[in-house]
VOBA-1610 file (N, C-alpha, C; in pm, whole numbers, padded with zeros to 5 digits, always signed):
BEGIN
Unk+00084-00118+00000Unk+00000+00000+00000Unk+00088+00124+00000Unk+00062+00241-00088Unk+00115+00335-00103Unk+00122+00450+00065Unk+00234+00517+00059Unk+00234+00573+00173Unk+00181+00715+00160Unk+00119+00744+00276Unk+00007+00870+00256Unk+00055+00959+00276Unk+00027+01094+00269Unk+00059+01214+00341Unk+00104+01315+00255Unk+00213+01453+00284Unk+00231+01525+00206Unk+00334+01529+00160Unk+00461+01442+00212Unk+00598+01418+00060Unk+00517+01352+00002Unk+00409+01226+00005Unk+00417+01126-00102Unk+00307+01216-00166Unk+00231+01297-00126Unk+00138+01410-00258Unk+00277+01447-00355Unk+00365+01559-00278Unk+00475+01590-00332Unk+00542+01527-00450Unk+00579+01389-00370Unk+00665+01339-00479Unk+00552+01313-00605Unk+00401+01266-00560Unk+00361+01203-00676Unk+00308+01343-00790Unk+00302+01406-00746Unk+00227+01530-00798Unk+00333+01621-00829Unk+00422+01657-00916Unk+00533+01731-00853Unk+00439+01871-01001Unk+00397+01857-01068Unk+00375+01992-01130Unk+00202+01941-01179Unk+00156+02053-01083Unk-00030+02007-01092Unk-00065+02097-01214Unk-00189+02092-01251Unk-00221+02139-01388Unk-00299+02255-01349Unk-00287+02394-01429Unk-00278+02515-01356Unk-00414+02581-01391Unk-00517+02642-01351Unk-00604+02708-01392Unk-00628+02780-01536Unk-00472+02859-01532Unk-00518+02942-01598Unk-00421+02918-01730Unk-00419+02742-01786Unk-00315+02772-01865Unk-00429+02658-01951Unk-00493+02768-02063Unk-00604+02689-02135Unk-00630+02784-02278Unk-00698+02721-02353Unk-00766+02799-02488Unk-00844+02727-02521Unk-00961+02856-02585Unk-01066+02826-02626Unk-01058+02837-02767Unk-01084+02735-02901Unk-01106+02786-03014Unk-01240+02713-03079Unk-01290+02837-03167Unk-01369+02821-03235Unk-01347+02834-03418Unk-01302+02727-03455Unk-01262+02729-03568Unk-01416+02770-03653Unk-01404+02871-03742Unk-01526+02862-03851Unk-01617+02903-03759Unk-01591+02995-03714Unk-01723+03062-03661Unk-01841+03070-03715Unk-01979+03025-03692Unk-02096+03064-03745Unk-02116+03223-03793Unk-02160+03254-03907Unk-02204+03372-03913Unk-02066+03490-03942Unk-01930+03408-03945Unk-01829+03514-03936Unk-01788+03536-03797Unk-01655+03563-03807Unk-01554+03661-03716Unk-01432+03593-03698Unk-01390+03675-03602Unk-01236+03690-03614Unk-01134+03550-03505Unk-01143+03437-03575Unk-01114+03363-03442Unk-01030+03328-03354Unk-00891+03391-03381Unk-00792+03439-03343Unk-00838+03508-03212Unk-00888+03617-03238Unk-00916+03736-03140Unk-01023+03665-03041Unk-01108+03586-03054Unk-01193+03555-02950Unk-01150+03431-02892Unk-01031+03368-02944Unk-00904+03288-02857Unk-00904+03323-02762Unk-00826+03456-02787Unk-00777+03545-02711Unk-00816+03618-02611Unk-00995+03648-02607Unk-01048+03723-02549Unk-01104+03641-02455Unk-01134+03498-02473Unk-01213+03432-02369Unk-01115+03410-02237Unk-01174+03476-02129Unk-01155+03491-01996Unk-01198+03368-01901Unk-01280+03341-01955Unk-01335+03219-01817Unk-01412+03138-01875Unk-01332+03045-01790Unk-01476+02894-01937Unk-01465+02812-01758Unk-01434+02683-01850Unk-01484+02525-01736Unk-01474+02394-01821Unk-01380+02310-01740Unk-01414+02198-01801Unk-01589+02118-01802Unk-01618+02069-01887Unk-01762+02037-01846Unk-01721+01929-01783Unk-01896+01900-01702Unk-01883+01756-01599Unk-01971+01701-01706Unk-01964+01606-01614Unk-02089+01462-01668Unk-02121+01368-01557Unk-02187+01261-01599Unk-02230+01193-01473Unk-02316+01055-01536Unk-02355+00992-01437Unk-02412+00873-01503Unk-02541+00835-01402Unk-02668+00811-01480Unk-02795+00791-01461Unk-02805+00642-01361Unk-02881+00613-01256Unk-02891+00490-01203Unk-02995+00400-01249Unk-02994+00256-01262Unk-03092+00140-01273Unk-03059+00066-01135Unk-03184+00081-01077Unk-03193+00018-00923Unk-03258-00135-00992Unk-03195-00208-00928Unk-03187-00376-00974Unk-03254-00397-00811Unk-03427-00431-00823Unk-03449-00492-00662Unk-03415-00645-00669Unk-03385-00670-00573Unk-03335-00810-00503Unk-03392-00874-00389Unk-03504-00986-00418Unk-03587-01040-00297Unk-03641-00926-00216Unk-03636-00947-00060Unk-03666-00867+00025Unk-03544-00745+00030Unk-03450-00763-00019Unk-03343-00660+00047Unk-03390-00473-00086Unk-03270-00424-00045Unk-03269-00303-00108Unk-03180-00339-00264Unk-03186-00422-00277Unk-03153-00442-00415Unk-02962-00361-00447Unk-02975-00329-00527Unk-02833-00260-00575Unk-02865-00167-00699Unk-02725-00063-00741Unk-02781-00006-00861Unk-02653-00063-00931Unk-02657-00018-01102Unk-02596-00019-01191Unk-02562+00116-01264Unk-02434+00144-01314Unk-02489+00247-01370Unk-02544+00324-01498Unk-02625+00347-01546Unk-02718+00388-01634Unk-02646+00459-01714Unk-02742+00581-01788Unk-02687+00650-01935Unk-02618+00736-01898Unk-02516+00769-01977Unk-02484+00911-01932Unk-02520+01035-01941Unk-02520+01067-01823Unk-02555+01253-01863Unk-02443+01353-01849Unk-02480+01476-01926Unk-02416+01579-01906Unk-02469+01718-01946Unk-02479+01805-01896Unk-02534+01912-01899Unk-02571+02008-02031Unk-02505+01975-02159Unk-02502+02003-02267Unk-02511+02143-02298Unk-02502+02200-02191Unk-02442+02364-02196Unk-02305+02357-02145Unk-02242+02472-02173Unk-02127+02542-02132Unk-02098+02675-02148Unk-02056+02731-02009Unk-02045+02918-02045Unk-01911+02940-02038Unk-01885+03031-02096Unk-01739+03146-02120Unk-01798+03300-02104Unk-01705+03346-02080Unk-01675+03475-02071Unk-01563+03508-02137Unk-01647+03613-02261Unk-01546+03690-02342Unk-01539+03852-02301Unk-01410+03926-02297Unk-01344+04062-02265Unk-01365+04096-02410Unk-01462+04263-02368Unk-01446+04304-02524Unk-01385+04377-02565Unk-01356+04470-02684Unk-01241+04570-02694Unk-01357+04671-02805Unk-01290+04746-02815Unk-01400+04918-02864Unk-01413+04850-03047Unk-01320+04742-03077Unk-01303+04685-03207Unk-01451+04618-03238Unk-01555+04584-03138Unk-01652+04511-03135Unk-01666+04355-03200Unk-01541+04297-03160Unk-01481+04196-03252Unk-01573+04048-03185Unk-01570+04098-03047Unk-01682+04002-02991Unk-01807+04010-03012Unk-01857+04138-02983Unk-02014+04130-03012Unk-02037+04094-03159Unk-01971+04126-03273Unk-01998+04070-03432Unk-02006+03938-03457Unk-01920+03894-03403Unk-01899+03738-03360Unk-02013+03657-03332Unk-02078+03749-03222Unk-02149+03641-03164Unk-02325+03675-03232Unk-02326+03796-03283Unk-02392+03904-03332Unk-02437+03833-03476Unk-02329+03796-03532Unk-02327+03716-03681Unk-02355+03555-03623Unk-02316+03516-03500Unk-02380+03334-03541Unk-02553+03388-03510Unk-02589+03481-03435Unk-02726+03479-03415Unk-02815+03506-03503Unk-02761+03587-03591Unk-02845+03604-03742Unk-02820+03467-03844Unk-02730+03346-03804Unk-02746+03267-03897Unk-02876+03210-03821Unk-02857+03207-03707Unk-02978+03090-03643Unk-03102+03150-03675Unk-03148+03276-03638Unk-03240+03313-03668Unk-03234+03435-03785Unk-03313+03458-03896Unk-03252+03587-03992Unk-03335+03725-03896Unk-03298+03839-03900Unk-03377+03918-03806Unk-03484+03937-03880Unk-03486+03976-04014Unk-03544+04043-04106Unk-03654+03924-04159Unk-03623+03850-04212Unk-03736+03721-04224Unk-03812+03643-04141Unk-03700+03630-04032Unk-03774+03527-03873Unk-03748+03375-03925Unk-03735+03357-04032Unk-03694+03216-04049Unk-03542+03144-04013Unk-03498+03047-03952Unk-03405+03001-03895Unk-03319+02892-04044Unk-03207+02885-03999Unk-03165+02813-04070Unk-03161+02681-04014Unk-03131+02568-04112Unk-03124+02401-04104Unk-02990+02394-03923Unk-03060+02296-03876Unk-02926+02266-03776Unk-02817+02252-03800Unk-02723+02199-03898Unk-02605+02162-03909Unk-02541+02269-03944Unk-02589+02404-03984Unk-02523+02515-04052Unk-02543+02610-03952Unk-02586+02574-03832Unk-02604+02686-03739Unk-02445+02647-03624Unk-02419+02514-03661Unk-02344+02437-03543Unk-02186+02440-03575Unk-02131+02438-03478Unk-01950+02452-03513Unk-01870+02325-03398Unk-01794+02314-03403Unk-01713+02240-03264Unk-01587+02351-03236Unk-01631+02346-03073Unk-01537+02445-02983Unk-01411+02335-02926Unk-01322+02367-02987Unk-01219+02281-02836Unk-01159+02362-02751Unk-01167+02274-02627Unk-01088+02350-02524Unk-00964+02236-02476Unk-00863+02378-02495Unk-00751+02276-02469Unk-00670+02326-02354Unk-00626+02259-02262Unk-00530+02281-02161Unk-00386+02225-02193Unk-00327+02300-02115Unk-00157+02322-02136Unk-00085+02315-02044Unk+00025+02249-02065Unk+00114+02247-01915Unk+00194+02378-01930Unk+00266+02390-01808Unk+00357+02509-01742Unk+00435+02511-01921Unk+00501+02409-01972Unk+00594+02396-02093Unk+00496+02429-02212Unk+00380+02500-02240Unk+00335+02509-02351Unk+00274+02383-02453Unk+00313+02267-02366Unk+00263+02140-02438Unk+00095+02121-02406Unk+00055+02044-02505Unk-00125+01989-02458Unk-00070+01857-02439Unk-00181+01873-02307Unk-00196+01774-02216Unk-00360+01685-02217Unk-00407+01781-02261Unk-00538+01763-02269Unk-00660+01834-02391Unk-00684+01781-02490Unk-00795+01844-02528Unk-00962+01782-02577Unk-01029+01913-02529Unk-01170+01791-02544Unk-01211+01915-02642Unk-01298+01859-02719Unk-01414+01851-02883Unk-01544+01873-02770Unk-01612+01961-02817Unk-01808+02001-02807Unk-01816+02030-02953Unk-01907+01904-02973Unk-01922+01941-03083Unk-02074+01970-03090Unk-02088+01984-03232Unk-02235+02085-03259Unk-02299+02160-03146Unk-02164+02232-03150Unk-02221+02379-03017Unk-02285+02485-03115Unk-02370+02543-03075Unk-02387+02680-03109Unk-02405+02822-02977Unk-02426+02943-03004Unk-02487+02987-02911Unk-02603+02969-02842Unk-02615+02981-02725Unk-02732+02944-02697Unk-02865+03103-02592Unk-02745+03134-02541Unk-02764+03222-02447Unk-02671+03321-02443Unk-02685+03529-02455Unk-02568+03604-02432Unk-02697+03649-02310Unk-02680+03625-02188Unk-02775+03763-02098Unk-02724+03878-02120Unk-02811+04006-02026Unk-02749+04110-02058Unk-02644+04149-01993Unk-02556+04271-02071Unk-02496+04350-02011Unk-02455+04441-01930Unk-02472+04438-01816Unk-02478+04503-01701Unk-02411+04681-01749Unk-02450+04767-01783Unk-02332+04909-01792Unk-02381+04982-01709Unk-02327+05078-01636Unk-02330+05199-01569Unk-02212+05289-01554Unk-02279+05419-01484Unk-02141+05500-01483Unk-02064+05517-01376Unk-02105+05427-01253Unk-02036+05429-01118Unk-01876+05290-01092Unk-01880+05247-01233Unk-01752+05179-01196Unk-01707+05174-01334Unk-01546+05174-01322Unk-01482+05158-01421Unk-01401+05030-01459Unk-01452+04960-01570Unk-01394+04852-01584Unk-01450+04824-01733Unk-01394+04696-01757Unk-01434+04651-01910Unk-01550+04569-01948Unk-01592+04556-02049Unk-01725+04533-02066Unk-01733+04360-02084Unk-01772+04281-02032Unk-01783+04092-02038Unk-01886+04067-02098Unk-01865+03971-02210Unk-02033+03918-02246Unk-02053+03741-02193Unk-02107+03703-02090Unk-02137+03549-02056Unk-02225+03518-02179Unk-02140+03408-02237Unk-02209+03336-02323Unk-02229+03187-02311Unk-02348+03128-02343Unk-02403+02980-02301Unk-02376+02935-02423Unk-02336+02796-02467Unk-02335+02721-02577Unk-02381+02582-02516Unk-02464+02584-02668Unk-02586+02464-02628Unk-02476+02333-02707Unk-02434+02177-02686Unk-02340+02140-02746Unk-02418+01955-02768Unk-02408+01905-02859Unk-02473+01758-02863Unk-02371+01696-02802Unk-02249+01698-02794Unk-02117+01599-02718Unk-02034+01639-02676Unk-01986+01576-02632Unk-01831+01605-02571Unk-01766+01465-02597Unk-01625+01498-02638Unk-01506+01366-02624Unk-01390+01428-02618Unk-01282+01369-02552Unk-01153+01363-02534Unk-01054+01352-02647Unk-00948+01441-02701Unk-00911+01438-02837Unk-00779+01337-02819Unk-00749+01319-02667Unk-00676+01231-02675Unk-00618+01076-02667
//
């Protein structure tokens, strides 16, 4: 049995994987934009979770047991993009919403042309991937609003929801 405590965390763990060493890309943006720049701009994301559904198996008189069932997972995911006076984010996200819906007609386009795959990839301290996972057929789903006023100074965030059919591991 392995020995517990905090050299053997130490030794086994010697470089943990860091918050803030990740990217978001959206190759082929719906609708246009710049995808370089909204690399760049996304501030705060999340790995997604998942989880798995139960089948309770009863057994005679007792409490039976479970198995575990389908998987779930939340099939959203939010980021937070930093904007700049370039409006490189709001066009972005501005242009996938007019593919989904046209403003001017009200008619929506087919699913597959509304949908893109986002990866998010994490990075060690050395610039290497360590990790990357595929959502695929994400689109937007949700921008709430924008909070502005004139009593604080700071930069403007848009939380954005993406609605996604999967997730897998690219590695």
């Amino acid at each position: 049995m392995a020995e517990m405590g905090v050299n053997s965390l130490k030794a086994e763990l010697t470089n943990p994987a860091r918050l803030y060493m990740w990217t978001v890309q959206i190759p082929g943006i719906v609708g246009g934009g710049d995808e370089n720049s909204m690399m760049l701009r996304c501030q705060a994301s999340s790995i997604p979770g998942f989880g798995f559904g139960e089948i309770k198996v009863p057994y005679k008189q007792t409490a039976g047991f479970k198995v575990p069932g389908k998987e779930t997972f939340p099939q959203t995911w939010t980021t937070t993009f930093i904007e700049g006076e370039d409006r490189k984010v709001f066009d972005a996200l501005w242009g996938w919403k007019k593919q989904i819906v046209n403003p001017t007609s009200g008619v929506g386009a087919d699913g597959s042309s509304i949908k893109a795959n986002i990866y998010l990839t994490l990075e060690t301290t050395q610039g290497t991937i360590y990790n990357k996972l595929k959502l695929s057929g994400a689109w937007v789903q949700a921008v709430p609003d924008t909070a502005l006023n004139f009593t604080e100074d700071g930069a403007i965030y848009y939380s954005v929801t993406f609605a996604y059919d999967s997730i897998e591991s690219m590695n």
